[in-house]
N, C-alpha and C positions, 0 to 999 in steps of 0.2 A: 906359755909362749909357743908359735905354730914355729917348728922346724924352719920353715922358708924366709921367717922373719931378717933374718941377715941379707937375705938376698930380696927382700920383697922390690924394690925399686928394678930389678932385670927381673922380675918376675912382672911386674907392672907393665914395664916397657915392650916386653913380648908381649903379654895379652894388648896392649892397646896397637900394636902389629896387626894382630889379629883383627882387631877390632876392624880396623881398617881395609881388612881385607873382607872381611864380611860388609862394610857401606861400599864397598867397589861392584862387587858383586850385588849390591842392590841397583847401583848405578845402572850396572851392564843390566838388569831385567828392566829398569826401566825407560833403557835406551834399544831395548829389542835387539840387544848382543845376539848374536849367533849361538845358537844353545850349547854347541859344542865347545866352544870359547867360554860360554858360563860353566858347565861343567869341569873346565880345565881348573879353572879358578876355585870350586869348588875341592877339588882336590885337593889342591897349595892351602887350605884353607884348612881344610879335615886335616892334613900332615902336618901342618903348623900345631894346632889343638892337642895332635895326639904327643908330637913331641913336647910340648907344654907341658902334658899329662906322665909322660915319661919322666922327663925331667924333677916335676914336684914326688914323682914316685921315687928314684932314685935318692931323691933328700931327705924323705920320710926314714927308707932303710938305712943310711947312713946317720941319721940325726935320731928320731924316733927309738923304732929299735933297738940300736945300739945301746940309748941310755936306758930305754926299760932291762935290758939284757945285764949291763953294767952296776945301777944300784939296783937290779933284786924286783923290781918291779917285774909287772906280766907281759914278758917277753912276747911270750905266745899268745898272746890278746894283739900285740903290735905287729905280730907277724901273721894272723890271720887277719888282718884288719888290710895289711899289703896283700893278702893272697886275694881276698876278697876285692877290693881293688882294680889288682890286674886283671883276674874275670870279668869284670865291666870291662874293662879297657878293648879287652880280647874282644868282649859278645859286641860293642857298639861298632 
């Protein structure tokens, strides 16, 4: 079972946030928004996702980890899996 499973419904409810905010932004390209004004939107949009991405990260070390760390499983398989992880987060 994935970590976020308890919370998948606010986990659902942000992404379709999101979602939202990515057909707006299609809206504005196809109402010849002002680019600067699409770009803003773009922003709200990338900040949304990464805290998304944050947040499902935060759950992993807390849920994850923890229990591989706890019964004896490969802790450090759960924990380079988060390091690895946050390097994407970083480079994107």
């Amino acid at each position: 079972m994935a970590s976020y499973t308890k919370d998948r419904d606010a986990y659902l409810n942000r992404l379709r946030r999101i979602e939202g905010q990515i057909r707006g932004l299609q809206r504005m390209v196809e109402q010849d928004q002002y680019c600067i004004d699409v770009l803003t939107q773009v922003s709200a949009a990338t900040k949304a996702l990464q805290s998304f991405a944050l947040a499902l990260l935060e759950e992993h070390m807390a849920t994850c980890v923890v229990d591989a760390a706890t019964d004896g499983s490969d802790p450090g398989g759960k924990v380079k899996e988060a390091a690895d992880a946050i390097a994407r987060l970083v480079r994107s």
